[in-house]
C-alpha positions in Angstrom: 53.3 111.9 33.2 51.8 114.3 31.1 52.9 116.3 27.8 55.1 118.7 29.8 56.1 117.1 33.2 57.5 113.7 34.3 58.0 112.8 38.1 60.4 110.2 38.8 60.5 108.6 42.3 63.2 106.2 43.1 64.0 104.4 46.5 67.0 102.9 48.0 66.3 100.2 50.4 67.7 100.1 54.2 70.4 102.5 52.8 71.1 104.1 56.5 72.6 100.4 56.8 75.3 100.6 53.9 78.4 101.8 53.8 80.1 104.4 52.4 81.6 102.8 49.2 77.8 101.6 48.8 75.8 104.4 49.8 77.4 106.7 47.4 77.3 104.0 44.2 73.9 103.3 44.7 73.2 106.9 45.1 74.8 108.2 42.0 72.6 104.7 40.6 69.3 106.6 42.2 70.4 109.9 39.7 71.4 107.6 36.4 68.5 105.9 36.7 66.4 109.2 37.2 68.6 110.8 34.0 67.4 108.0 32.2 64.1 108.0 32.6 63.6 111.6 31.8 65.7 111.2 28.5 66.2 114.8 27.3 63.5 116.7 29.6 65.6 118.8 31.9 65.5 118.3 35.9 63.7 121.4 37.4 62.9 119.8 41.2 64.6 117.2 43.3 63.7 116.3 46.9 66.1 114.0 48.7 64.9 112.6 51.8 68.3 111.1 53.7 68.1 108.6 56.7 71.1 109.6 59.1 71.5 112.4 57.2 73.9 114.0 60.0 75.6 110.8 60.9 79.0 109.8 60.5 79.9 107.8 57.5 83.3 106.1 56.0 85.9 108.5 56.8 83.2 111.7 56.6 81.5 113.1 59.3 77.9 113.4 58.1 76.1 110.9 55.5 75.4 114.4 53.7 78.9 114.7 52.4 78.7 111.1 50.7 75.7 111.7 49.5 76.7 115.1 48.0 79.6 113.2 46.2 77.4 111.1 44.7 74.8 113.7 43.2 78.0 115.7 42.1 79.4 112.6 40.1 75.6 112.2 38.6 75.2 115.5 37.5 79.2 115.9 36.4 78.2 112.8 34.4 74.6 113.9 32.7 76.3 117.0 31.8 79.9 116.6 30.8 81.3 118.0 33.7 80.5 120.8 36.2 80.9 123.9 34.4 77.4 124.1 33.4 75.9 123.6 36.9 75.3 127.2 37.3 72.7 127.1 34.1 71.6 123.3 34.0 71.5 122.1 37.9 67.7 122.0 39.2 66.5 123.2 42.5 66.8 120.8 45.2 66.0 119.7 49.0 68.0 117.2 51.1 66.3 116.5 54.3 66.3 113.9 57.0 64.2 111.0 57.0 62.6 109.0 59.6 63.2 105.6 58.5 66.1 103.4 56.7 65.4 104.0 53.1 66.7 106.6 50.8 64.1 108.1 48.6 64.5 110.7 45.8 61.9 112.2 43.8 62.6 114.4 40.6 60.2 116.6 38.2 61.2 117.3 35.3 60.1 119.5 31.9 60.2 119.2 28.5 61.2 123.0 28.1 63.2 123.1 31.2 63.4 125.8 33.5 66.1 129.0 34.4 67.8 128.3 37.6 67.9 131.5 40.0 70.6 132.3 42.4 70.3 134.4 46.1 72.5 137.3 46.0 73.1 137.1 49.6 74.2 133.4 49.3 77.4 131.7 47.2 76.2 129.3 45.0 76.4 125.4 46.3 78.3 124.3 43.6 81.2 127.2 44.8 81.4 126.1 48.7 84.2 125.3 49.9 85.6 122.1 51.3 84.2 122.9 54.4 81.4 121.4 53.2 82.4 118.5 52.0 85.2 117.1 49.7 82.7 117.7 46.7 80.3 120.2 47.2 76.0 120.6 47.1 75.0 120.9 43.4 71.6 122.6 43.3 70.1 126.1 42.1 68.4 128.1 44.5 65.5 127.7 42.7 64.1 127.5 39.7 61.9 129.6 37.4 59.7 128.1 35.1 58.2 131.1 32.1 59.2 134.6 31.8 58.8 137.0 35.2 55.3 138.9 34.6 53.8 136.2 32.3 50.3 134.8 34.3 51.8 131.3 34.1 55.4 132.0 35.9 56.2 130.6 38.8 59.5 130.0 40.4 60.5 126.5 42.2 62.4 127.3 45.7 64.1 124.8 47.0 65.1 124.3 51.0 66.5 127.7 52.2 67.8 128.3 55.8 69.5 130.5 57.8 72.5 130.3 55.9 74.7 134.1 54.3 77.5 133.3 52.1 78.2 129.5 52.7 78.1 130.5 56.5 75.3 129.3 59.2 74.5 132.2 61.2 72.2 132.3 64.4 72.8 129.0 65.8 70.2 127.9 68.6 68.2 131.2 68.3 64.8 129.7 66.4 63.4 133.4 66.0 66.9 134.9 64.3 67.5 131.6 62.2 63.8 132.6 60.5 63.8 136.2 59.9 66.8 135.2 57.7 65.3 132.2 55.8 62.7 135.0 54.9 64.9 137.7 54.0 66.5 134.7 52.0 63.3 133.7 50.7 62.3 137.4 49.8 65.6 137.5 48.0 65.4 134.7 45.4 61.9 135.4 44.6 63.5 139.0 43.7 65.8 137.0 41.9 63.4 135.6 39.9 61.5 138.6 38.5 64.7 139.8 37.6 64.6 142.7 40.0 67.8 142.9 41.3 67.3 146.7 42.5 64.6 145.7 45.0 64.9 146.4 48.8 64.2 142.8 50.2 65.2 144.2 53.5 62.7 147.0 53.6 59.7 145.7 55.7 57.0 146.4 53.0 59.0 145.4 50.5 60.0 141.9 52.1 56.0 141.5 52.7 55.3 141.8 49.2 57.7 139.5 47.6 56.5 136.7 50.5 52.9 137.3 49.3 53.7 135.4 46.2 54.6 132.2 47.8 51.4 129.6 47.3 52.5 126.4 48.7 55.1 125.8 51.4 56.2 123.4 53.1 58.4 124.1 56.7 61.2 121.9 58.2 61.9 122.3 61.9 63.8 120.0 63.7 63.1 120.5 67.6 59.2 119.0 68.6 58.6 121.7 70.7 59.1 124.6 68.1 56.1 123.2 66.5 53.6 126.1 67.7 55.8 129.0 67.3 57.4 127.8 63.8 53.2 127.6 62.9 53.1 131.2 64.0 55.5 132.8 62.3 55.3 131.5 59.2 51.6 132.0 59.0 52.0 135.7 60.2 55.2 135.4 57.1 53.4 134.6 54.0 49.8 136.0 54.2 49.3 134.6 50.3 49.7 131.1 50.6 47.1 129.0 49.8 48.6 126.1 51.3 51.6 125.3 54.6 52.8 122.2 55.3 55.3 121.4 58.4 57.0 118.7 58.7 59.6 117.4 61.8 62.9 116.9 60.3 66.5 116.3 60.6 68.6 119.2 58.1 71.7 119.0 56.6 73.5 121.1 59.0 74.4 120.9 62.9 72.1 123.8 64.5 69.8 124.3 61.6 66.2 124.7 63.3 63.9 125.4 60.5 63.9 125.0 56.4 61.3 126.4 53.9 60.7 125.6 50.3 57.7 125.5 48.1 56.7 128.0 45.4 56.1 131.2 44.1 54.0 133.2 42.1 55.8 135.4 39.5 52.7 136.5 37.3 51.7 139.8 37.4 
């Protein structure tokens, strides 16, 4: 910890092994006990990694769902209800993991951040109960400073091939990314409060992508490692730094997930 951030990092022991009732209890625990050790800093990024995260659980079909209820009792808890997720909710990922244990990790701010929305995506907090019987609660992403200012940046959390609430482009790897970027492109216009940009024009699209510095790639079939390398490389000609990582995501026929962040300095 440091005079502006804390990172929290809690663990939940053989949870692909509980059931539902406990999963979710000692879930919601995992966020309490994250709420508490921040005090009043504000949440800016959370990374969930999930065990089973697809599997079927209680009387839900994915371990997703339950966990979802859980982070939406925490938050509806830590902030008096959920009408304030759309300004207080932090930026968040919720991927797979390869062994038993739950883990979450959380940053948080002393002067907290602005959360950012994708205008070509409803908000998580809105899906419907498609999803789940409680939905996702998690910005977009997250801007940290004023757009322009050397020291902005904005906080994107795991973005796919998802328009509206929808999925779109199942099983085609090369569709499913050229969305993510447009999606990508789109919250970083968010965040410099530049709603009138073209995302979709090519040059355009290029530029907003330059300002991402780190990333780091989910994809979740083995053998798309080599072209997923590709095209995000080709993608995001500014980064200093791209991690990939094999993973499970939160969805049935999700192949790839980005996240990382951006530079909104001038």
């Amino acid at each position: 910890m440091n005079d502006s951030f804390t990172l929290v990092s809690v663990r939940i022991p053989k949870a692909q092994q509980l059931d539902a009732p406990h999963f979710r209890h000692l879930t919601k625990a995992a966020y309490d006990s994250v709420f508490d050790a921040i005090g009043s800093s504000h949440l800016v990024r959370v990374w969930n990694f999930i065990p089973g995260i697809l599997e079927p659980l209680g009387n839900l079909p994915q371990r997703y769902m339950e966990f979802n209820g859980a982070r939406h009792e925490a938050y509806a808890g830590r902030y008096n209800g959920s009408d304030t997720f759309s300004e207080r909710v932090a930026t968040a990922s919720g991927v797979g993991s390869t062994g038993d244990d739950f883990e979450l990790h959380a940053l948080a701010t002393i002067k907290g951040g602005q959360a950012v929305e994708n205008p070509r995506q409803k908000s998580s907090y809105q899906y419907s109960r498609s999803y789940g019987p409680l939905p996702p609660c998690f910005a977009r992403a997250t801007r940290l400073g004023e757009p322009a200012v050397s020291s902005a940046r904005l906080l994107v959390g795991g973005t796919a091939s998802i328009r509206g609430e929808t999925t779109i482009h199942l099983g085609d790897l090369e569709s499913q990314t050229q969305e993510t970027l447009l999606n990508l492109a789109a919250v970083v216009s968010s965040g410099l409060d530049a709603p009138n940009l073209d995302f979709e024009d090519p040059e355009t699209r290029r530029s907003l992508l330059s300002r991402y510095r780190h990333l780091r790639v989910y994809y979740t079939r083995p053998d798309d490692f080599d072209t997923v390398s590709k095209q995000v490389v080709e993608a995001f000609h500014g980064a200093e730094r791209i991690e990939l990582a094999r993973a499970d995501l939160c969805r049935e026929g999700l192949l790839i997930e980005i996240e990382g962040w951006a530079d909104l300095g001038e």
